[in-house]
C-alpha positions as CSV (number, residue, x, y, z in Angstrom):
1,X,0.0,0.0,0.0
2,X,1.6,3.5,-0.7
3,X,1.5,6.5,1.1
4,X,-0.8,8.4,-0.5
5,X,-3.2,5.5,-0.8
6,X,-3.9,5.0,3.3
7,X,-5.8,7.8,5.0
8,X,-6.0,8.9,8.8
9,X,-9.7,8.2,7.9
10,X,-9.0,4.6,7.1
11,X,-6.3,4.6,10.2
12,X,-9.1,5.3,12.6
13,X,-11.2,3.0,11.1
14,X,-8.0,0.2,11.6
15,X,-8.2,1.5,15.6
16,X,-11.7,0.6,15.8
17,X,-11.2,-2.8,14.1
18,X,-8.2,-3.7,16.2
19,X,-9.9,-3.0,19.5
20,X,-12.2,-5.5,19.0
21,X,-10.0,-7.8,17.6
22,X,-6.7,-7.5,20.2
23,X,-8.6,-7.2,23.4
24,X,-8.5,-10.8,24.9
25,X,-5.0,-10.8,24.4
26,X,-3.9,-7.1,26.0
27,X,-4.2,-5.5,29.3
28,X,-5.8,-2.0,29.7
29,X,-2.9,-0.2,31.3
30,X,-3.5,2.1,33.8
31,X,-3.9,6.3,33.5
32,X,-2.2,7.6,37.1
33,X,-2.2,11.1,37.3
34,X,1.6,12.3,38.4
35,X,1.1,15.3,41.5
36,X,4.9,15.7,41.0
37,X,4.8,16.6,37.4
38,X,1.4,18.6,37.8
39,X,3.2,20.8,40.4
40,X,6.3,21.6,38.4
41,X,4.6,22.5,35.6
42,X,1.0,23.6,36.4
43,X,-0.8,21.3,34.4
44,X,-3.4,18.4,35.5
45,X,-0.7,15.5,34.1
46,X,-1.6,12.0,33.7
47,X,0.6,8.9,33.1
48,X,-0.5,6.6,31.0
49,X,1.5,3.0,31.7
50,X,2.3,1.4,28.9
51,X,5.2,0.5,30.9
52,X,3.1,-2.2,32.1
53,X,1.6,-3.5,28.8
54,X,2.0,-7.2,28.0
55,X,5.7,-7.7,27.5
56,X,6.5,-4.6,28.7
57,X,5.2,-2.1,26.2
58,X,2.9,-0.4,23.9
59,X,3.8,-3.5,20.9
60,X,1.6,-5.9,22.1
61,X,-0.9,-4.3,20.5
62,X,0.2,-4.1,17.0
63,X,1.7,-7.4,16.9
64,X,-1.4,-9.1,18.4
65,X,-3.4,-7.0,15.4
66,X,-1.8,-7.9,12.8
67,X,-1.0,-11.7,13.6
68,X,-4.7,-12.5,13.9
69,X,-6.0,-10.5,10.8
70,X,-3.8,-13.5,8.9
71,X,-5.5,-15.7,7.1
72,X,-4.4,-19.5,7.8
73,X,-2.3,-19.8,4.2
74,X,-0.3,-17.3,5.7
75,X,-0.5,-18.0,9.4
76,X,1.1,-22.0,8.4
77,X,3.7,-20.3,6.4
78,X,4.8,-18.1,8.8
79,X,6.2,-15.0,9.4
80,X,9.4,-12.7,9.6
81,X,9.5,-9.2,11.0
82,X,12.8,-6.7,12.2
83,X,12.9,-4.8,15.4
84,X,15.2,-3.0,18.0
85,X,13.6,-5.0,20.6
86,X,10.5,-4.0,22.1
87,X,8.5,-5.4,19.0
88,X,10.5,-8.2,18.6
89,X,9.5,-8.8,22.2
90,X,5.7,-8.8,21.6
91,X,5.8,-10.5,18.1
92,X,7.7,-13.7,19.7
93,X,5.2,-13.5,22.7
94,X,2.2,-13.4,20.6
95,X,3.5,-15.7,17.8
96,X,3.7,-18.3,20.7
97,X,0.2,-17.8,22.4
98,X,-1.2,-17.8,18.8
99,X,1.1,-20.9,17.4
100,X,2.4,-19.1,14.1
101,X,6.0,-20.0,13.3
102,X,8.3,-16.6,12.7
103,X,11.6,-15.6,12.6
104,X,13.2,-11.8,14.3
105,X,15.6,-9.8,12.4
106,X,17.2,-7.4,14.7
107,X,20.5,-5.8,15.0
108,X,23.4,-7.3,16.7
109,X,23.7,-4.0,19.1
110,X,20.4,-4.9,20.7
111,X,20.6,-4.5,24.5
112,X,21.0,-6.9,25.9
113,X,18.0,-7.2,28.3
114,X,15.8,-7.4,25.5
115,X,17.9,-9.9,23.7
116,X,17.6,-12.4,27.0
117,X,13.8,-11.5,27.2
118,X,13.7,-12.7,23.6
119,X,15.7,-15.9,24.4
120,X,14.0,-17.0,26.8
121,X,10.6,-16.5,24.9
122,X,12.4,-19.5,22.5
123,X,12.1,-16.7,19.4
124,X,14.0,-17.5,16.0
125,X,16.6,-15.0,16.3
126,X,18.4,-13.6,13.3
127,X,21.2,-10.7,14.5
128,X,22.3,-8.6,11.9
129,X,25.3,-6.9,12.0
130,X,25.2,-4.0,10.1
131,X,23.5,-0.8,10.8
132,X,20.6,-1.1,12.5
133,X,18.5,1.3,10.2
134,X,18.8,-1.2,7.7
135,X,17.4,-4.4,9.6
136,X,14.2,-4.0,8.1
137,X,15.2,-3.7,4.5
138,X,17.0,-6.7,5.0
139,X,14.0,-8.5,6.9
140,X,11.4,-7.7,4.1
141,X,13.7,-8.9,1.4
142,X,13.9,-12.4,3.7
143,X,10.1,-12.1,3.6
144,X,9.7,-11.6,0.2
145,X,12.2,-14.4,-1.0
146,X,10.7,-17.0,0.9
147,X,7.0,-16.3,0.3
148,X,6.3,-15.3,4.4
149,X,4.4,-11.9,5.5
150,X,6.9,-9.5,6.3
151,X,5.6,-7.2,9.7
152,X,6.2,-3.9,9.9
153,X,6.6,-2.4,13.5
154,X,4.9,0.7,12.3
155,X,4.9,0.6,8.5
156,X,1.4,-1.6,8.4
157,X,-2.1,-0.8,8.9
158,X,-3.4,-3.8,11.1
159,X,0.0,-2.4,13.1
160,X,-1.0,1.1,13.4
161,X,-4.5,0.0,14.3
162,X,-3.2,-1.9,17.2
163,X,-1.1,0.8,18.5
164,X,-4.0,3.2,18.2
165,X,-5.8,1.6,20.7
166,X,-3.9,3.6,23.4
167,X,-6.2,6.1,22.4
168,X,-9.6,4.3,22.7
169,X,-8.6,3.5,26.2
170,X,-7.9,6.9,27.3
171,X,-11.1,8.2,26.1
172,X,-12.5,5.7,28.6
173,X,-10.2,6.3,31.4
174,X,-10.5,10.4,31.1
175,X,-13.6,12.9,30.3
176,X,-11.3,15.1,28.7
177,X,-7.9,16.2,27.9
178,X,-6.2,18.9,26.2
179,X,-2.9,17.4,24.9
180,X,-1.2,13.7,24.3
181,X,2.4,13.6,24.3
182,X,4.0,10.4,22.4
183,X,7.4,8.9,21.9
184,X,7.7,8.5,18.3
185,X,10.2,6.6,16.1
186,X,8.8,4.9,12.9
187,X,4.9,6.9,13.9
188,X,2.8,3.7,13.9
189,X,2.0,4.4,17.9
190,X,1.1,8.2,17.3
191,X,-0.5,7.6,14.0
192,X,-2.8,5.7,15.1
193,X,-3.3,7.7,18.5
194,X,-3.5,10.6,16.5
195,X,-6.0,9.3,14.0
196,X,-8.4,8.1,16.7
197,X,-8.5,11.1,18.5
198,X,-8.9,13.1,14.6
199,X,-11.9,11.0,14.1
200,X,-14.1,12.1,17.2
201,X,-13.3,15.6,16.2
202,X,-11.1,18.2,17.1
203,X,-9.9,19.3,20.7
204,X,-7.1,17.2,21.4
205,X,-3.6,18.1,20.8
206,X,-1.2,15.4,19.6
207,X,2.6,16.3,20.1
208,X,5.5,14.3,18.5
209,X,8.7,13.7,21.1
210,X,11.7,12.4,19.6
211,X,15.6,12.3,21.0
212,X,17.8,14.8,18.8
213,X,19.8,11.6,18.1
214,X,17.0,11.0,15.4
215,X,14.7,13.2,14.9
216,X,14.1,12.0,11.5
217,X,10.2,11.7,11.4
218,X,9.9,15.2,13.1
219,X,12.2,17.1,10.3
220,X,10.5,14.7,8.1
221,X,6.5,15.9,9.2
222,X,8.4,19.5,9.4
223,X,9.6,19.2,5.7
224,X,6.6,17.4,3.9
225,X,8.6,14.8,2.8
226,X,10.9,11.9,4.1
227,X,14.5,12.9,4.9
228,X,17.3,10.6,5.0
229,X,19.3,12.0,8.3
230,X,21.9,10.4,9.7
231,X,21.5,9.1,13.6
232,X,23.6,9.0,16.8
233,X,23.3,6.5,19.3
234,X,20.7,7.1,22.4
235,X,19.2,6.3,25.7
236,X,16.1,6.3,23.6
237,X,17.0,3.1,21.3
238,X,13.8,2.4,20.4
239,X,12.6,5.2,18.9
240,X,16.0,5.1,16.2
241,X,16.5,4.3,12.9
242,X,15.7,4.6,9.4
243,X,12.0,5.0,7.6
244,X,11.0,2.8,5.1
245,X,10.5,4.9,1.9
246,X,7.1,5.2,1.3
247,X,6.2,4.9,5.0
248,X,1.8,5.3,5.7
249,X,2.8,6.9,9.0
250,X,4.8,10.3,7.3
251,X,1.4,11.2,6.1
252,X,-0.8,10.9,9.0
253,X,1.7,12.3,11.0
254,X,2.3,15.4,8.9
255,X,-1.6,16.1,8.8
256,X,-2.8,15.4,12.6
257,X,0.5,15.9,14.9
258,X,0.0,19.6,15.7
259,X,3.2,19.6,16.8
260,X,6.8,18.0,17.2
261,X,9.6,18.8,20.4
262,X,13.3,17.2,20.1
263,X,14.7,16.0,23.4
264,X,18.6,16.8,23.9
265,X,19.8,13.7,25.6
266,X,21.3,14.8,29.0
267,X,17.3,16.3,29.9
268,X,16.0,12.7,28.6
269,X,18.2,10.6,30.7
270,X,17.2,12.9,33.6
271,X,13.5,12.2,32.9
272,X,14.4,8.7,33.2
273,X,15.6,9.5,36.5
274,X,12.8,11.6,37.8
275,X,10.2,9.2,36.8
276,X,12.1,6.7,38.5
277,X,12.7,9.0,41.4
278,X,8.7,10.5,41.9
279,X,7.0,7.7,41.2
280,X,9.1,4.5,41.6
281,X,8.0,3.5,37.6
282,X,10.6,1.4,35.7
283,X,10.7,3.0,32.4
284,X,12.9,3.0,29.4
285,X,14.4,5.8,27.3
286,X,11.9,6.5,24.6
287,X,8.9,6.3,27.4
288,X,11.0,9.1,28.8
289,X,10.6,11.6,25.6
290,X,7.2,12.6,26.9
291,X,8.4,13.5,30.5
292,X,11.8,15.2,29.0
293,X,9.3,16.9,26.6
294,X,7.0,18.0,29.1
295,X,9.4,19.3,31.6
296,X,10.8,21.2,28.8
297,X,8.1,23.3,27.9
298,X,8.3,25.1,31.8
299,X,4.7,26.7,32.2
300,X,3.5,26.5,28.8
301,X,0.9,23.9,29.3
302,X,-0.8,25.3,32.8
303,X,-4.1,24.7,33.4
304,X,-4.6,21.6,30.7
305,X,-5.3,18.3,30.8
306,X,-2.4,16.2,29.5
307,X,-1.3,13.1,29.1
308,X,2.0,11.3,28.7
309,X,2.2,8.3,27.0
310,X,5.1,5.9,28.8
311,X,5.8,3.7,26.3
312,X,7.7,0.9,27.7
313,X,9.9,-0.7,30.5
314,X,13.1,-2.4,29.3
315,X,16.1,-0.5,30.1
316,X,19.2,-2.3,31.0
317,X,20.6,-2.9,34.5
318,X,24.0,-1.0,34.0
319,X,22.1,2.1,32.0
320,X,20.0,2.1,35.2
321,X,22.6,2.1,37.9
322,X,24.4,4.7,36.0
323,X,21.3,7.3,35.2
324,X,21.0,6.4,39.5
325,X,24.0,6.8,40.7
326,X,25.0,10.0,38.6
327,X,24.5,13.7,39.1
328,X,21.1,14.4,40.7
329,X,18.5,15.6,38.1
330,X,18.1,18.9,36.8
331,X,14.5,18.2,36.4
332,X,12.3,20.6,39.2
């Protein structure tokens, strides 16, 4: 399907399919509201923990969505998919609740606390080494020469469907809010957020938080057009890497993300810090974009409702001990 071909429309129409379709198989995460945050910025700030998703972040969802809109032909044949980690994570735990065979492209620089979680999940593991934004060209090629499905972690719309379902539980969980900030790295999460909450009309502000390290979908939404940038490394791993020319999400995200903020990375590994700090919440780097993103932005959202989308859990053990045994946090 190209670009141009797959509307927010037709997004928020995948949401509403997915919910239906994914909900045996997920938890509804909890919406905490965060007193620490609210008072250092003025807002009414709510966490919502997909920290605590099955397998430890928001992916669950897309993987579960796409796997069972297969048809059996291509649920016997199998699979292959390409991931950082935290989609590899829920693709090997749904492909073994749902009994589909599949194999998991994903760099050789994976941390390792996501490559153990895969391990022990028994996944068929492929490491690539080469540069990580180039697992999934790799991955689909696989896919295509061996006659499997190939499964985008954002690049799909049974994917971004799944992810969007963040936002039909937070319409249940709060009356109303002003503003959702979301991590974003390949935009299937906040594309289908974004779409969702487009649907039922305007009111809600989606914002875009990336790590300067790669902020290629922002200066990509910014330019109209996807940019090759080059990337650094960053506490926020999951949220870098190359698009996939031609990606649905670029889009969607140009047309309902009213807005875009790039975390430096010494105020995102502080976030991880104060989150861990306020409100004893294991959370990784790229859940930490919203907090960074929000803290950021001093005053500028007192007096609204808004919500923080905490993507996921898995940072490593010696990341953690260092972001806790460093400098205390600059955060208020």
């Amino acid at each position: 399907m190209s670009a141009s071909a797959y509307s927010s429309a037709d997004a928020a129409r995948d949401v509403a399919l997915a919910e239906s379709r994914i909900r045996p198989y997920i938890r509804e995460t909890p919406l905490e509201p965060s007193p620490a945050l609210s008072r250092a910025t003025g807002a009414d700030v709510h966490l919502k923990l997909e920290s605590a998703q099955v397998t430890g972040s928001f992916k669950a969802r897309g993987a579960f969505s796409k796997l069972l809109s297969l048809c059996p032909p291509e649920r016997e044949a199998g699979v292959v998919t390409a991931s950082t980690g935290n989609h590899a994570l829920a693709t090997a735990h749904a492909l073994a609740l749902l009994g589909i065979p599949g194999e998991i492209f994903l760099p050789a620089s994976v941390s390792r606390a996501k490559l153990e979680g895969l391990e022990s999940r028994g996944a068929r593991l492929r490491l690539i080494d080469d540069d990580p934004g180039l697992v999934e060209t790799i991955a689909r090629r696989a896919a295509a020469e061996s006659g499997r499905v190939y499964i985008s972690p954002y690049n799909d719309p049974q994917v971004i469907g799944g992810q969007g379902t963040v936002a039909v539980e937070l319409r249940r969980q709060l009356a109303r809010f002003d503003a959702v900030l979301v991590p974003v790295g390949g935009g299937g999460l906040i594309a289908g957020v974004a779409a969702d909450l487009a649907a039922r009309g305007p009111g809600t502000k989606v914002v875009g938080c990336q790590p300067a390290a790669c902020p290629i979908m922002a200066e990509s939404a910014r330019a109209g057009r996807l940019l090759e940038l080059p990337s650094a490394p960053s506490i926020s791993d999951a949220t870098v890497g190359l698009l996939e020319p031609g990606s649905i999400t670029v889009p969607i995200c140009r047309e309902l993300v009213a807005e875009w903020t790039v975390v430096e990375e010494p105020e995102l590994r502080s976030a991880v810090r104060y989150v861990v700090e306020k409100h004893s919440l294991l959370i990784e780097g790229a859940a930490a974009l919203p907090v960074a993103a929000l803290l950021a932005g001093g005053a500028r959202w007192r007096g609204a409702v808004v919500v923080l989308v905490l993507s996921g859990s898995h940072i490593s053990a010696p990341v953690l001990a260092e972001l806790l045994t460093g400098p205390p946090v600059s955060c208020p």
